[in-house]
Phi, psi and omega in degrees: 000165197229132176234115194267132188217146157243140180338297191296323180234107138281150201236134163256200185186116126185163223216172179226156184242193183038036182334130129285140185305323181273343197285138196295154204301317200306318201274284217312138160345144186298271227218185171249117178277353182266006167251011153343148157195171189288345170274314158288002174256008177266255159026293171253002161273004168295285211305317200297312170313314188280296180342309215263000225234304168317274183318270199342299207285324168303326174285336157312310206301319189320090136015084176300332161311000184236357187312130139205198216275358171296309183244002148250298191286324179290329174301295184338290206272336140310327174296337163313288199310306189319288182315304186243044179249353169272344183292324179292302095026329206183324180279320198292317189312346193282357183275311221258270225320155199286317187278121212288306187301297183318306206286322191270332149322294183272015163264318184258022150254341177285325230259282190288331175287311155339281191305325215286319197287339163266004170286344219259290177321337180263355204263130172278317192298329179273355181264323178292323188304308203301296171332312200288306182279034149264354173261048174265147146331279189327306181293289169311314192276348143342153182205165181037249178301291174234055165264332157310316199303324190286338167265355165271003182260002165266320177300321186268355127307317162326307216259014156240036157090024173300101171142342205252356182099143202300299200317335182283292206309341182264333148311331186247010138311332214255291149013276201300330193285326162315302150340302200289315164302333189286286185303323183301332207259287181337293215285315168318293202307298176334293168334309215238008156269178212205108161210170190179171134266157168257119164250099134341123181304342171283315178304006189275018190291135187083332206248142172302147139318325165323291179307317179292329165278035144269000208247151189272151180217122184292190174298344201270356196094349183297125104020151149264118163233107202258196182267014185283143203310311148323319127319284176326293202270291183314340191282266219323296192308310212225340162308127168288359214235126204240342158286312189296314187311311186288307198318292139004292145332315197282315173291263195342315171290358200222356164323118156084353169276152006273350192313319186315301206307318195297276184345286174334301201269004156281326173300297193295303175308335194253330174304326208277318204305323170255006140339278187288007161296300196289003179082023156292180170263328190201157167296318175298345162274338144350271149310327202264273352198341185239035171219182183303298187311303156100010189189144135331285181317304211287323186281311168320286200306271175031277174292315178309298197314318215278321138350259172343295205290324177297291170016279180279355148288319176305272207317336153293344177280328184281338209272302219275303184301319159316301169304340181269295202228027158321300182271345149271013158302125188293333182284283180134026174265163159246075193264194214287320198272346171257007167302269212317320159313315172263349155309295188314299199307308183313336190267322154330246166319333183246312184229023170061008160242101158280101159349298159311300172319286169302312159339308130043290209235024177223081194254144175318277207311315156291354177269319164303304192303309181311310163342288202284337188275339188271329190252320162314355176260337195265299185269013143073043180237173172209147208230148158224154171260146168290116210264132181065049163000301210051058179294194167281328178198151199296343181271019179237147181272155173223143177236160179233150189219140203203151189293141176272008201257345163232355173065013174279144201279102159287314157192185159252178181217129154268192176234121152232124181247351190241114199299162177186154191292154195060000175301176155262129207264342165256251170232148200175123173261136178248138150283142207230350181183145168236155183272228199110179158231115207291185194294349181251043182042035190250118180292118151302135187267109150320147178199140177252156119264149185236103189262134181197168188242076189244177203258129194293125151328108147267195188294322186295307179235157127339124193285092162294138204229098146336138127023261167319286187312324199283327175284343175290294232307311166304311103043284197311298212300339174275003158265343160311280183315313181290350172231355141293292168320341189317164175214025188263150217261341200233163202257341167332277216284343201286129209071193170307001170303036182254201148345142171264017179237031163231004198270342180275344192292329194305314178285323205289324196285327170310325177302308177348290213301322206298323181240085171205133200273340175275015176249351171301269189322013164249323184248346189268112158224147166296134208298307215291282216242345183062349170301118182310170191300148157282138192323287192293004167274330160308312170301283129023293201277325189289292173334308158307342188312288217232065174279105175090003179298318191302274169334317196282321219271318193261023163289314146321321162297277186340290171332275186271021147280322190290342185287316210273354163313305202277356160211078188254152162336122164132133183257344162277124167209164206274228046266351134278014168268320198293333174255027140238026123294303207263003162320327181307300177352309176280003193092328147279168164276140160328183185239083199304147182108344197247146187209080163285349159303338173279349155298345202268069189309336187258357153284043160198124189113322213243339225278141206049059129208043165289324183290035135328291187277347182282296164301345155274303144018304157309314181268344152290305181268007156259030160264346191256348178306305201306339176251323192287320176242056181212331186134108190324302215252023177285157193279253222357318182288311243251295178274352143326300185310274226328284179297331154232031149252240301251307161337309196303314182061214183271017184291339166215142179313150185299332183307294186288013141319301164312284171324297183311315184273340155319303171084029169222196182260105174299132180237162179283027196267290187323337190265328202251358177268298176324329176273012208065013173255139197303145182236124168315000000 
């Protein structure tokens, strides 16, 4: 997942299409995206700025003897809303849009809305405004939502150095505005690289004809296997061929270098700088100082303990891949591009799931309808699809979602699901409108999108879905829910607007469902034939959960030791001597010659907070118990969450969220069983 944030709004991503003219701004769809050109999207992220530049300046204007939460804190948190319903509208095509010029358009407004939202953190008028009413009568006497709004919005001044001299704040003004440039560039340069190999028609051993008529083919008859997932990962999976496996790697690892690379440590170097401008010790106690963990030491112990504990699960998966294919391996090694192959041959051989084979029984459309039929049913909700979009491109869907006990309009969503060039390449819920309420106290209808790369249907064949996609699809959709569903009062708070190491549990607790065999047996049928999944292949697959969990789990370790290294003391740094130090961590050696950090898209968004998904993670699955022992799908459980997660957003810190919706204390035993590992 991808998490997009403005200071005032955090953003997620998914949407709705086609506005009518007469329709109130709160219900409607953003806009019709098919009449987008480069001029509206210079244009109305121009106007959303003079919008947003008009509240400020009216919230300077206020008498502080008259400040209240009408006419200073509520203005604030509409300028939120603006920036980011222009991102939405219009900044966003830069992910999606089809048209090379659109997409470098809407990018370079993502760019100026980004700086505008960080001059907005710098403004003294506005900080003395926000300062002034917290010494009110009024500003005391708060409660709940918003008397939090009102202290993070005095902490984030503070943490852009308010107290600290003009001359600092506009240094680290001058930084951040740099950052934005940088991530932004990172995040193109990603977008917009096109690598692959040539597999020779002899070099095919392992991959189906299925597969292979998905594949672009040159003058010479060679196969194309570009890095896109689809590609990718079934090649990774299913090749015999173990020089294309490393090669394959060797690109894919080597995406966007040096161009990344340059970035990354210019990016790492300018994040410690304004830490210790601003008195951190580093950018990760920076960053960390607003999350669950609150501190570097909590997330270190953590990844060591949680290290430790993996160890001996790794090594039995590896001492069993040694023992299986050790001696037809040509090195007589097992290395990082030969695990996934032979795992797939282990689901195979040992437990009779075959990947393809399952895939089957996973046709796009049923996997949506089950999606859509389990959570509506769990949350007491209804999706109708909206007919003529006016999407971005002709392959995305728009749902409209509504109570089902009243038929009240709640938000929308789209689908873009299908790779394509210049698409954003991975998997990712965007907020597209965050809800929240407007200044005439009337709830904003949220609209979203869940943008993924799964392999496109043809005339010929079926969007068939691995395993692993049905579970991102689900993954994606529980970032859907959580930023649809909202009920917070402020466009801050709203949605997925929590903790960024607590923002991943909703979705992760969603994944749960994908392996649970009476809810399979309602939607997993053969694209062919409608024959349910068979009972003993669910078993098979269950049975298998965690084959190879160890090599997966502290791969996730690797990850989020090396973001917390690279921002860590110091401002200088190797950052390929810092990953072939800390490489040992998975369990393998590098890959010499390779610099997958530059590839590596959530150090920026994510950066010092990738063990984000591993520490949410805990609280997912010990949130998935509360349905695992009451019954997967009882609404009671169902509307329970619904209401104090999903409802909730960032209105209370995540611990007590959690605490609430449990009615305990969370502990890690469901998270450390899910990894396969013994629990005391």
């Amino acid at each position: 997942m991808r998490l997009f944030a403005f200071r005032f709004l955090p953003a997620l991503l998914i949407m709705a299409s086609g506005a009518h003219a007469s329709a109130s701004p709160n219900r409607a769809p953003l806009m019709a995206y098919t009449t987008v050109d480069s001029l509206a999207i210079v244009s109305g992220c121009e106007a959303a700025r003079q919008a947003a530049d008009e509240l400020l300046a009216a919230v300077a204007g206020v008498p502080d003897a008259v400040r209240t939460w009408d006419n200073t804190m509520r203005p604030l948190d509409r300028t939120g809303g603006i920036l980011g319903e222009a991102f939405g509208r219009l900044a966003f095509l830069g992910y999606v849009a089809e048209d090379e010029v659109l997409r470098d358009t809407a990018r370079g407004q993502e760019e100026l809305l980004d700086k505008y939202e960080v001059a907005c953190g710098f403004r003294e008028d506005i900080y003395r405004a926000v300062e002034a009413y917290s010494r009110t009568e009024e500003a005391a006497s708060l409660t709940g939502e918003r008397r939090r709004f009102l202290k993070l919005e005095l902490r984030d001044f503070r943490r852009n150095g308010f107290g600290l001299g003009k001359e600092t704040r506009n240094a680290v003004e001058e930084m951040k505005n740099r950052l934005v440039e940088i991530g932004l560039e990172f995040d193109r340069n990603l977008a917009e690289w096109e690598d692959g190999i040539e597999v020779p028609p002899d070099r095919t051993g392992g991959l189906s004809e299925s597969y292979l008529e998905t594949l672009d083919q040159d003058s010479r008859g060679n196969y194309l296997v570009s890095l896109d997932y689809p590609e990718l990962v079934p090649f990774m999976e299913n090749s015999l061929d173990e020089d294309l496996r490393k090669e394959l790697t060797r690109m894919n690892w080597n995406s966007t270098y040096p161009e990344n690379l340059e970035l990354l440590e210019e990016a790492i170097a300018l994040r410690d700088r304004v830490a210790t401008t601003l008195e951190y010790e580093s950018w990760a106690h920076y960053r960390l100082e607003i999350r669950m963990a609150g501190n570097p030491d909590a997330v270190d112990e953590f990844l060591v303990d949680l290290a430790e504990k993996l160890r001996p699960k790794f090594d039995q998966d590896m001492a069993l891949l040694y023992d299986r294919f050790g001696e037809e391996d040509a090195n007589g090694t097992v290395d990082y591009w030969d695990w996934r192959h032979y795992h797939t041959r282990l689901l195979r051989t040992d437990y009779r799931v075959d990947p393809e084979e399952v895939a089957q029984y996973f046709p796009l459309g049923r996997v949506l309808d089950g999606l859509f039929s389990i959570t509506q049913e769990m949350f007491s909700l209804v999706y109708r699809e909206v007919e003529d979009p006016d999407a971005w491109h002709a392959d995305v869907q728009l749902f409209e979602v509504s109570e089902a006990a009243t038929g009240d309009l709640i938000g929308y969503f789209y689908t873009d699901l299908f790779p394509r060039s210049g698409k954003f390449s991975h998997a990712a819920a965007f907020t597209l409108r965050s809800g929240g309420h407007d200044e005439a106290g009337r709830r904003i209808i949220p609209v979203s999108a869940i943008v993924a790369n799964v392999t496109k249907p043809t005339d010929d064949a079926p969007s068939l879905l691995t395993h692993d996609e049905v579970e991102t699809m689900f993954h994606e959709f529980g970032h859907i829910l959580h930023q649809i569903l909202t009920r917070a009062e402020t466009i801050r708070f709203a949605g997925s607007s929590t903790e960024r190491d607590f923002v991943e549990a909703p979705s992760q607790n969603l994944e749960h469902w994908i392996w649970e065999p009476d809810v399979l047996a309602r939607f997993a049928g053969h694209h062919e034939t409608g024959e349910p999944i068979p009972r003993g292949m669910v078993e098979s697959m269950v049975a298998a959960k965690n084959l190879n969990e160890g090599i997966r789990a502290l791969r996730q370790v690797f990850y989020a030791s090396l973001d917390m290294a690279y921002h860590a003391p110091g401002e200088t740094k190797n950052t390929t001597d810092i990953l072939e130090e800390l490489h040992p961590i998975c369990g393998f050696p590098p890959l010499p010659g390779t610099h997958l950090q530059a590839g590596f898209g959530h150090l920026f968004g994510y950066d010092a907070g990738y063990y984000g998904y591993l520490w949410s993670k805990v609280y997912g699955d010990d949130m998935y118990t509360a349905f695992r022992d009451a019954g997967i799908l009882n609404p009671e459980v169902g509307m329970r969450y619904r209401k104090e997660i999903l409802e909730k957003g960032g209105t209370l810190d995540g611990g007590d969220l959690i605490r609430n919706f449990l009615g305990r204390e969370p502990n890690n035993r469901a998270f450390l069983e899910e990894l396969g590992l013994e629990v005391d």
